[in-house]
LUMSEZA-134053 format. One record per residue (C-alpha): residue number from 1; chain; x, y, z. Coordinates in nm, 2 decimals. Last residue first. Layout:
pt i = NUM&ch = A&x = X&y = Y&z = Z
...
END
This chain:
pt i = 296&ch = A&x = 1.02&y = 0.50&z = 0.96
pt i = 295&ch = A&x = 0.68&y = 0.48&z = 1.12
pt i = 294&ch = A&x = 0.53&y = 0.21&z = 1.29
pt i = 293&ch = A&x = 0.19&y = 0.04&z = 1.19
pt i = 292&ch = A&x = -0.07&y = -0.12&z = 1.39
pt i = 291&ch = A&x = -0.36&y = -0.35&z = 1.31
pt i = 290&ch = A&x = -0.27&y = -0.66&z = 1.17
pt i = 289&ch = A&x = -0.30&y = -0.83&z = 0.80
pt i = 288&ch = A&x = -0.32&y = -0.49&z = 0.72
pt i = 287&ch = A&x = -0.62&y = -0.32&z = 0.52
pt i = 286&ch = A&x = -0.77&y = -0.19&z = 0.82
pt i = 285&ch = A&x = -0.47&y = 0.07&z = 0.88
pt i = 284&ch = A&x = -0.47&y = 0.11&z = 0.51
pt i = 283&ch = A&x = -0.83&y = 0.16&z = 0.41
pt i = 282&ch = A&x = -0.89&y = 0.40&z = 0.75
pt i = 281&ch = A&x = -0.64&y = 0.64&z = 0.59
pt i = 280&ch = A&x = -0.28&y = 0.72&z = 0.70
pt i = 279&ch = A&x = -0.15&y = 1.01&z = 0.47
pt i = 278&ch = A&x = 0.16&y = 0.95&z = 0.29
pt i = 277&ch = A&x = 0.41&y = 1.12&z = 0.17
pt i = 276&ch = A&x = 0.75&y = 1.10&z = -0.09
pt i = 275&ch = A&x = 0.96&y = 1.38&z = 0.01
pt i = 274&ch = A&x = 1.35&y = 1.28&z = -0.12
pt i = 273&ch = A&x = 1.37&y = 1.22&z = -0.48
pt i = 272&ch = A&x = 1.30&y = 0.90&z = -0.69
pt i = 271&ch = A&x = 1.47&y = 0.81&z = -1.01
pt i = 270&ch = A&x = 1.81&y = 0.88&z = -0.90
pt i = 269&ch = A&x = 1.71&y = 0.77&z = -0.53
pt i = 268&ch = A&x = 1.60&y = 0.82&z = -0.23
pt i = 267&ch = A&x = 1.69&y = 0.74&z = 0.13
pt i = 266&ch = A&x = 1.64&y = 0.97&z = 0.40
pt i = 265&ch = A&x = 1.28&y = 1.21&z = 0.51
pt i = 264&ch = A&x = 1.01&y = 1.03&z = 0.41
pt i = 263&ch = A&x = 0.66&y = 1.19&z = 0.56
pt i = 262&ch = A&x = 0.37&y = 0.98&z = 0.72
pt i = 261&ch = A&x = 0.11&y = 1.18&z = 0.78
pt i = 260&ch = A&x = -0.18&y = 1.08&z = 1.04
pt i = 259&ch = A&x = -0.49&y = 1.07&z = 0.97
pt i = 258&ch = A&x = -0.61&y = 0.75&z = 1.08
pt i = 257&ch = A&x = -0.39&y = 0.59&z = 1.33
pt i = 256&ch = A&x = -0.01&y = 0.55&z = 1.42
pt i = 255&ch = A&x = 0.25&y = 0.40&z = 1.66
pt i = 254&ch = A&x = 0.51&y = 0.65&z = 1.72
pt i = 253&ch = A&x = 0.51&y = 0.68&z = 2.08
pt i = 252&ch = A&x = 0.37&y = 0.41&z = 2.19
pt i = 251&ch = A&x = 0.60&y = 0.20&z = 1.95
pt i = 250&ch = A&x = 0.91&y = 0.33&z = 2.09
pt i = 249&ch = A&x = 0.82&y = 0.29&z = 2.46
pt i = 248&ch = A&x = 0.71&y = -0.06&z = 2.42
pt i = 247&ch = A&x = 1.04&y = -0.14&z = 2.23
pt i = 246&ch = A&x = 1.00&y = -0.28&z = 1.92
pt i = 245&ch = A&x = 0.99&y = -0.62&z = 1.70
pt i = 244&ch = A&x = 0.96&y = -0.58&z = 1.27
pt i = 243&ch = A&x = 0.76&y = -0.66&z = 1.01
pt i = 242&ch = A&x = 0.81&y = -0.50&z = 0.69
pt i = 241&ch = A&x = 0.59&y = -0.33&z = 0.46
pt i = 240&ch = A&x = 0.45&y = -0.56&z = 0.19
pt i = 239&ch = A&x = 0.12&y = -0.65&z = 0.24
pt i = 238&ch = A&x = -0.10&y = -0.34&z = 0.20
pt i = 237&ch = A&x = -0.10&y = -0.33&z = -0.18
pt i = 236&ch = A&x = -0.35&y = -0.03&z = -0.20
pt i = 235&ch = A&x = -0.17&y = 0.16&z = -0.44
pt i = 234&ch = A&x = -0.10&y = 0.43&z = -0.16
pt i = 233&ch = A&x = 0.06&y = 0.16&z = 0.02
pt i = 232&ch = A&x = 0.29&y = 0.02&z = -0.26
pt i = 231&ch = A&x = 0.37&y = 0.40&z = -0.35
pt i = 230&ch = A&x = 0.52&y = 0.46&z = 0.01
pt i = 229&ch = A&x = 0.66&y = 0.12&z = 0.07
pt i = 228&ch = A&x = 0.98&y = 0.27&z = -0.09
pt i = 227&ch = A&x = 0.99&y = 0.57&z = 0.22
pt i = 226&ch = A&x = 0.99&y = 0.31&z = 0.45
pt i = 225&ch = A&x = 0.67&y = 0.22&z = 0.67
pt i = 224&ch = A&x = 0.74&y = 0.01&z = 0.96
pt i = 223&ch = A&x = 0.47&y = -0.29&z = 1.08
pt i = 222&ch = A&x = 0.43&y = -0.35&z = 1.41
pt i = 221&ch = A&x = 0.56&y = -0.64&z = 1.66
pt i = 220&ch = A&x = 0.59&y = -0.54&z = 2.01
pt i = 219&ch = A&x = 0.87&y = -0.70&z = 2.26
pt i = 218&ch = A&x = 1.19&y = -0.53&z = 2.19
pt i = 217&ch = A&x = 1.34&y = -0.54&z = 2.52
pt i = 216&ch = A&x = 1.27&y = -0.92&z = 2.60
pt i = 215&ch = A&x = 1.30&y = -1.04&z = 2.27
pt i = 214&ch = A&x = 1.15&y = -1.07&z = 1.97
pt i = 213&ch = A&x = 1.36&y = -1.11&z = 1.63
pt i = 212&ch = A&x = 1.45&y = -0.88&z = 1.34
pt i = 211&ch = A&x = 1.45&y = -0.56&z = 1.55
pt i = 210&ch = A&x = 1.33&y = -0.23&z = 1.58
pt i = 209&ch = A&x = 1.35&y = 0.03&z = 1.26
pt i = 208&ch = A&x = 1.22&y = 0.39&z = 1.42
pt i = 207&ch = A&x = 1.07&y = 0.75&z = 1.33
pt i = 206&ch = A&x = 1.14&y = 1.06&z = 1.34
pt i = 205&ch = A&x = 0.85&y = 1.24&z = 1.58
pt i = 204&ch = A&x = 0.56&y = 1.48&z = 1.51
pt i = 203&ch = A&x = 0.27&y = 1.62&z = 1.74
pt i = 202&ch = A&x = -0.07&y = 1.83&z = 1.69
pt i = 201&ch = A&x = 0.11&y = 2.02&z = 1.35
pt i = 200&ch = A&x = 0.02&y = 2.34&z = 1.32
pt i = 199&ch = A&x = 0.32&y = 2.53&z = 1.47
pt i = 198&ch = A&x = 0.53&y = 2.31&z = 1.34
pt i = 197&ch = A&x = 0.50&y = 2.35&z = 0.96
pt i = 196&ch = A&x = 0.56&y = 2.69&z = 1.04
pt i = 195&ch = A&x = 0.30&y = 3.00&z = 1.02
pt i = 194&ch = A&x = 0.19&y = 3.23&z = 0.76
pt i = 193&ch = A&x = -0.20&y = 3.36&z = 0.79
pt i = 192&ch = A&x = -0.47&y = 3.42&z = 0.55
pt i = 191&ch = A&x = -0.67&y = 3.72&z = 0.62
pt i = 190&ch = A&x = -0.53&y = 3.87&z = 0.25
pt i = 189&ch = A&x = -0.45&y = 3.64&z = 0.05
pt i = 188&ch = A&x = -0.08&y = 3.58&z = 0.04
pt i = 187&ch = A&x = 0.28&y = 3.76&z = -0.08
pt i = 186&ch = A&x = 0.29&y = 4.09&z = 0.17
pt i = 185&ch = A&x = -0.10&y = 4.11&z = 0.11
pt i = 184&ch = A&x = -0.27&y = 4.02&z = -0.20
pt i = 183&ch = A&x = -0.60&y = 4.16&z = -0.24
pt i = 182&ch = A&x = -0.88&y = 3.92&z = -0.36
pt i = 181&ch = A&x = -1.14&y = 4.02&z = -0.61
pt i = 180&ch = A&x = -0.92&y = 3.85&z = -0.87
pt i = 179&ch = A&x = -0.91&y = 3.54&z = -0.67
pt i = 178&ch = A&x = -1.31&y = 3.43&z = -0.70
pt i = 177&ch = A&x = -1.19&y = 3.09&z = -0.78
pt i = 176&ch = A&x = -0.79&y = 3.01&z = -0.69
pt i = 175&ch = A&x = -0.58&y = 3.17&z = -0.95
pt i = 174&ch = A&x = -0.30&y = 3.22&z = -0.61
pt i = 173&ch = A&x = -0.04&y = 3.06&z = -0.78
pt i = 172&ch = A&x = 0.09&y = 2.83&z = -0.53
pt i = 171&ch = A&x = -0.24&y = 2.77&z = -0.32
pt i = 170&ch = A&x = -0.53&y = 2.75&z = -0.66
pt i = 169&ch = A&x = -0.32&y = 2.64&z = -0.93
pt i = 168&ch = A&x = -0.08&y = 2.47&z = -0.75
pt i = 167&ch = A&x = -0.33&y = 2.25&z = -0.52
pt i = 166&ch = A&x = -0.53&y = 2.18&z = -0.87
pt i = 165&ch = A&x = -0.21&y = 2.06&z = -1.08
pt i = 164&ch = A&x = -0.14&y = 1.81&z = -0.75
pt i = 163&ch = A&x = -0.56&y = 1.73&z = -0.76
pt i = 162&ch = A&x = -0.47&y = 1.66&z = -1.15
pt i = 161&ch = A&x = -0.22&y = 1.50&z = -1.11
pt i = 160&ch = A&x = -0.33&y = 1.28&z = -0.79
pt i = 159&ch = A&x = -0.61&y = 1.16&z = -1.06
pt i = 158&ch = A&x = -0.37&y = 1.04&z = -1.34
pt i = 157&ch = A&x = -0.19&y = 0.83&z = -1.09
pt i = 156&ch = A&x = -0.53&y = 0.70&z = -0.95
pt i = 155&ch = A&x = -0.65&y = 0.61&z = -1.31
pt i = 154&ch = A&x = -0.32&y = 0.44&z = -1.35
pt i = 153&ch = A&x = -0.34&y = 0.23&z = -1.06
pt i = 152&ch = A&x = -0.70&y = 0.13&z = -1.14
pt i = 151&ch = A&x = -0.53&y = -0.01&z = -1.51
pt i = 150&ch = A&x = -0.31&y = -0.17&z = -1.25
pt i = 149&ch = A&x = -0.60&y = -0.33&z = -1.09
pt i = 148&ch = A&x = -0.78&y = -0.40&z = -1.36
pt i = 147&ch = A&x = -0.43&y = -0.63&z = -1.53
pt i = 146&ch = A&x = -0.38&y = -0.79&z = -1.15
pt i = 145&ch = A&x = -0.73&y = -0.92&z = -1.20
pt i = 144&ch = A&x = -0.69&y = -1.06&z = -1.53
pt i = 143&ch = A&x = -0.36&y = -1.17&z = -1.40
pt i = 142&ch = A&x = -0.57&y = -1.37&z = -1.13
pt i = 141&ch = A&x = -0.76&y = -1.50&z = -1.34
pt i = 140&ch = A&x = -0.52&y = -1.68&z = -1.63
pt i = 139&ch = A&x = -0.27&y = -1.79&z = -1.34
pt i = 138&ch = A&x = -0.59&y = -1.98&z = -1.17
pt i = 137&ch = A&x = -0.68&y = -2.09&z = -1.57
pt i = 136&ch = A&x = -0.29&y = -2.21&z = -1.61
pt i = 135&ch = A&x = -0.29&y = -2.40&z = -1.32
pt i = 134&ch = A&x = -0.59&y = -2.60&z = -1.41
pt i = 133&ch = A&x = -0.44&y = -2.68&z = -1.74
pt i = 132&ch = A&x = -0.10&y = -2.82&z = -1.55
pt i = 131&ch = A&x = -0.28&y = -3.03&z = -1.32
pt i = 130&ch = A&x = -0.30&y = -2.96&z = -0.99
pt i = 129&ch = A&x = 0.02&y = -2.86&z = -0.75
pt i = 128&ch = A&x = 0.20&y = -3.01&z = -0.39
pt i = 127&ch = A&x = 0.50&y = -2.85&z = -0.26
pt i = 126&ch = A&x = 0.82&y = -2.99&z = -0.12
pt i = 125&ch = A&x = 1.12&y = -2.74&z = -0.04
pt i = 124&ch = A&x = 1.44&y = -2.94&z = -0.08
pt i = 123&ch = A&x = 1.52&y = -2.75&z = -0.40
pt i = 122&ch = A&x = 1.40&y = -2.42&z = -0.18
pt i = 121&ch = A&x = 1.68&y = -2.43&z = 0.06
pt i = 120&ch = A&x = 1.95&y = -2.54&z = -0.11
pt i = 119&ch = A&x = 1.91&y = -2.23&z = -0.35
pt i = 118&ch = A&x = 1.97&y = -1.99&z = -0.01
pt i = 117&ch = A&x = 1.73&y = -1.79&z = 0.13
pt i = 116&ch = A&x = 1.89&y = -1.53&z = 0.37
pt i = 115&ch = A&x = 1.86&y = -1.23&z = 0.64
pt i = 114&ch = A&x = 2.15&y = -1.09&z = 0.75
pt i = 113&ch = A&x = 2.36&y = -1.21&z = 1.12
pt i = 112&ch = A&x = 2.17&y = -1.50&z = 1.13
pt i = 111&ch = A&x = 2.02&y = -1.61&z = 0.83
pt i = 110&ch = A&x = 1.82&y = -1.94&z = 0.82
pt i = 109&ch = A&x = 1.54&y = -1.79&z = 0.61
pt i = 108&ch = A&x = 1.29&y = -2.06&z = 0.46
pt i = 107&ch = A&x = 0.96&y = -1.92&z = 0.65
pt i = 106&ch = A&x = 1.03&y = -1.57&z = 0.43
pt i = 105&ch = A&x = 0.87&y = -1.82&z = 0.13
pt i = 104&ch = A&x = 0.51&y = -1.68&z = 0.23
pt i = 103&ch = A&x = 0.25&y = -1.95&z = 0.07
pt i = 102&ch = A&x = 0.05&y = -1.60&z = -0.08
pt i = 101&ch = A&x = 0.28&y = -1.45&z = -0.27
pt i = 100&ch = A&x = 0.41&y = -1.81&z = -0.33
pt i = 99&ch = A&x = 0.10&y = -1.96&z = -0.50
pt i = 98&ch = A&x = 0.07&y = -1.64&z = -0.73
pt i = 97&ch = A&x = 0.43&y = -1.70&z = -0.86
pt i = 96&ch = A&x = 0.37&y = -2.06&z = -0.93
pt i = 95&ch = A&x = 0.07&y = -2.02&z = -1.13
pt i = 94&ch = A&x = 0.28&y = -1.75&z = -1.35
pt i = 93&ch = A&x = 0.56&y = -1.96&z = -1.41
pt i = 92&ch = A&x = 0.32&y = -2.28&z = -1.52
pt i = 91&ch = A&x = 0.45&y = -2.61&z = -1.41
pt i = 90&ch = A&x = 0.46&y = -2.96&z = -1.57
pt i = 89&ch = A&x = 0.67&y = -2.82&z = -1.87
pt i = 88&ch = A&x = 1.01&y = -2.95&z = -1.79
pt i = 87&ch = A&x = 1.33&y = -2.80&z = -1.59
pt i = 86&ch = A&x = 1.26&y = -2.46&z = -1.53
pt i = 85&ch = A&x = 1.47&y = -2.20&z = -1.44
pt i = 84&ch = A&x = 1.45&y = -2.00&z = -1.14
pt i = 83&ch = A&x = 1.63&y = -1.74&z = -1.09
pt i = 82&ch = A&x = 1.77&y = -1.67&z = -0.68
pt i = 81&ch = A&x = 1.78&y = -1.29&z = -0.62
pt i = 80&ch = A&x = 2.01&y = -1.05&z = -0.40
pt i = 79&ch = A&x = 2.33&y = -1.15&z = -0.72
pt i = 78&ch = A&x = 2.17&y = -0.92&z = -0.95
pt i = 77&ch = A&x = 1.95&y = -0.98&z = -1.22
pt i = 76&ch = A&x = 1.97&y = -0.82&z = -1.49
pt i = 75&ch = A&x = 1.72&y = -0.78&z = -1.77
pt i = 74&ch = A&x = 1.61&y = -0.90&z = -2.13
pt i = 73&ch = A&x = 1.22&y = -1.03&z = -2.05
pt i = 72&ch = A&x = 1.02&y = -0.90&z = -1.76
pt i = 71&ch = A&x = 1.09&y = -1.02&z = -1.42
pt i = 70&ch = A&x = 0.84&y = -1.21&z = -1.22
pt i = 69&ch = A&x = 0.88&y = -1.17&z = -0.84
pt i = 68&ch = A&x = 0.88&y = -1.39&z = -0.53
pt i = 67&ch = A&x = 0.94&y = -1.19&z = -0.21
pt i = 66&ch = A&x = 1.15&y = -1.45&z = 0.05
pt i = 65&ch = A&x = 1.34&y = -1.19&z = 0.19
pt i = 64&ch = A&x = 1.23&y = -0.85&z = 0.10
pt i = 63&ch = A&x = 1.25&y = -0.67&z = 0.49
pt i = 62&ch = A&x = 1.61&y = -0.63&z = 0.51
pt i = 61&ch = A&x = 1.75&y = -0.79&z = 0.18
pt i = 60&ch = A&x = 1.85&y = -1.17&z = 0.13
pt i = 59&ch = A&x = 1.76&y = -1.43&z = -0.13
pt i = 58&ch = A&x = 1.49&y = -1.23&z = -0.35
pt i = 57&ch = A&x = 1.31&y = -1.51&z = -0.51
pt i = 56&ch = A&x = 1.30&y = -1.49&z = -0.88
pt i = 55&ch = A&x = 1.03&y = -1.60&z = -1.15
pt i = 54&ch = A&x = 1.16&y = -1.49&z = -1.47
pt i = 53&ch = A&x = 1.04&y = -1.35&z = -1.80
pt i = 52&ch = A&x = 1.12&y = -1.45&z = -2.15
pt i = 51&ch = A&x = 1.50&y = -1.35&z = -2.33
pt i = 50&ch = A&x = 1.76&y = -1.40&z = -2.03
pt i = 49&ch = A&x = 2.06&y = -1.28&z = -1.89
pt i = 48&ch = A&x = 2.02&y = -0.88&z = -2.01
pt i = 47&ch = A&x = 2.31&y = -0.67&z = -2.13
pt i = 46&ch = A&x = 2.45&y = -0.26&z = -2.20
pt i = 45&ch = A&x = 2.25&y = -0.24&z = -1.80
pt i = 44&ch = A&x = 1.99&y = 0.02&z = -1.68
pt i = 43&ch = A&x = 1.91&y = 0.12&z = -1.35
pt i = 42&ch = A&x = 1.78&y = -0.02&z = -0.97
pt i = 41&ch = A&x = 1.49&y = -0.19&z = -1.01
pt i = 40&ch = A&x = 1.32&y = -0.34&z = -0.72
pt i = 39&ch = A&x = 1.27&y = -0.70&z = -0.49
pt i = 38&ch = A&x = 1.66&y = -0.83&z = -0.46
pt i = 37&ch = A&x = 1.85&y = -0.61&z = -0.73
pt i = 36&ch = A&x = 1.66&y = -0.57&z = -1.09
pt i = 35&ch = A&x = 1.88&y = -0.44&z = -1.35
pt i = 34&ch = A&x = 1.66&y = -0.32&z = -1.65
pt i = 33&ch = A&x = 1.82&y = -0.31&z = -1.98
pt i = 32&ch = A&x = 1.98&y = -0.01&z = -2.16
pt i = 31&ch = A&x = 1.84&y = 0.29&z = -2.35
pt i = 30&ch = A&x = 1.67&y = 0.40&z = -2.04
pt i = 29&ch = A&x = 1.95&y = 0.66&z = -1.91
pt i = 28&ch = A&x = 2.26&y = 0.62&z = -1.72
pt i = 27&ch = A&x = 2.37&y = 0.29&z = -1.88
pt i = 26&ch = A&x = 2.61&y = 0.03&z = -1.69
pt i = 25&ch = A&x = 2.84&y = -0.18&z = -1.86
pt i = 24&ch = A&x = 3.16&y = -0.04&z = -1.71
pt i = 23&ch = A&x = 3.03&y = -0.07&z = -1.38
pt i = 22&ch = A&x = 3.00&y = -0.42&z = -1.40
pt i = 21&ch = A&x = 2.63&y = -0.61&z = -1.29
pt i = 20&ch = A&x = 2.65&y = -0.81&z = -0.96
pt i = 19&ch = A&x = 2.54&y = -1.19&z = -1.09
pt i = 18&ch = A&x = 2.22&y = -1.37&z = -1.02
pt i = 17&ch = A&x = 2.22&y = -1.66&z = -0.83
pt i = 16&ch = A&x = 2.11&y = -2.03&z = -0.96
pt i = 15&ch = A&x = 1.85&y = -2.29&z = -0.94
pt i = 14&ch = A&x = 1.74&y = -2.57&z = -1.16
pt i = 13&ch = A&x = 1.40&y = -2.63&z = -1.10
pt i = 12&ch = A&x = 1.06&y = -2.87&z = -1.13
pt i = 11&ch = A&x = 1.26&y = -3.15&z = -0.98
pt i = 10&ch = A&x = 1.41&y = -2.95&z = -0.74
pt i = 9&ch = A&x = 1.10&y = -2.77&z = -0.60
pt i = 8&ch = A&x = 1.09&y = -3.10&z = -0.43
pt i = 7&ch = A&x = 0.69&y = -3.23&z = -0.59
pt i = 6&ch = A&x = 0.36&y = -3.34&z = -0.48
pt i = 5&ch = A&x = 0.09&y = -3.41&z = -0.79
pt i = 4&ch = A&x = -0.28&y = -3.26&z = -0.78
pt i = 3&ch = A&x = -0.51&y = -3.47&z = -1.00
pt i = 2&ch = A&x = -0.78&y = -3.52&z = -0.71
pt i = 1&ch = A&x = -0.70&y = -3.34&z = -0.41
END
């Protein structure tokens, strides 16, 4: 096209790794600086690299590889990411982020054993851009778009609150409308009924992680949901779960549709506990690049 200008990533770049933060500098509370390790942020540091935002790539992680990111001013970056810092002014940060989210940098991993990106890899990576004024009006839109959807996000967040504060009020308490005419009856309404989370559930089954490659045994491809996808999918950001190969007999059995619940059970963290769910609505099996998900 007209004006648009093919470049190595390593003439628009210098690249380098980030660095494992030391224990002795890390802050337990959010008086520090955010330490962001491979595609999420993991604490609070006494230092930061780097006064203006990044653009990383994460250079290994099971399911991140290849995720671009921008990360805000004054953090950590730890040694899962490759910064890139830029070498003249023909390139707009923001521009460049967009393009990969969508060009898919995961093509670039030669790991065997783990999943990597390595620096080498993207300086020889040749990419063509416009004009640096047309770049910054594509970055300009789509942050104006990013900026409603997260002031969406919010609305949503504030929204599950109150339907959270409304479940309590009315199942937890018992001040649900018309209660004081109710009698209580060994601890619940009377007629309602106690049973176990497994008596009214159709079916339920842990679930599976498959395989990095296809082969013969592990021969379906399906998404898996992970307890940290959980908020990403609920957001409506269907495209980051992991892709992974299964077993037919693995997937059949815990392949999912419409209405069912998704329910974490391991992982967690500091700042997120065990419990995170998820129900399975139309808008995010439809909203996949393909149509089938497997639980994890």
């Amino acid at each position: 096209m007209k004006g648009w200008e093919e470049f190595r990533l390593g003439d628009l770049f210098s690249f380098c790794y980030g660095k494992m933060p030391e224990s002795k500098n890390l802050v337990f509370d959010n008086s520090g600086f955010p330490i962001y390790s491979g595609y999420r942020f993991v604490g609070f540091y006494k230092k930061y690299m780097y006064d203006k935002p990044k653009l990383i790539v994460v250079a290994r992680g099971v399911g991140g590889t290849g995720d671009v990111k921008i990360v805000p001013s004054k953090t950590w970056i730890t040694n899962l990411s490759i910064i890139f810092n830029q070498k003249n002014k023909s390139s707009n940060i923001k521009y460049l982020y967009y393009f990969f989210k969508s060009y898919k940098l995961r093509f670039l991993d030669t790991g065997s054993a783990q999943s990597q990106i390595t620096s080498g890899d993207l300086q020889r990576l040749k990419i063509a851009v416009p004009p640096l004024p047309i770049q910054r009006k594509i970055a300009a839109i789509l942050s104006a778009c990013d900026d409603l959807i997260e002031n969406n996000n919010r609305r949503i967040a504030i929204l599950e609150k109150m339907a959270e504060e409304l479940y309590r009020e009315w199942f937890v308490r018992l001040r649900f409308p018309g209660h004081e005419k109710v009698k209580i009856v060994k601890g619940v309404p009377e007629g309602w009924k106690v049973k176990r989370v497994g008596e009214i559930l159709e079916y339920y089954i842990g679930g599976g992680w498959g395989e990095d490659s296809q082969d013969i045994n592990h021969s379906v491809g399906a998404f898996v949901i992970r307890g940290t996808d959980i908020p990403n999918l609920k957001a409506g950001k269907y495209d980051f779960p992991p892709f992974r190969y299964h077993k037919a007999s693995n997937y059949k059995s815990r392949s999912m549709k419409p209405g069912d619940i998704v329910f974490e059970v391991s992982g967690g963290s500091k700042d997120q506990l065990l419990g995170r769910s998820l129900l399975i609505t139309e808008g995010i099996f439809k909203g996949s690049s393909k149509n089938s998900f497997f639980e994890k």
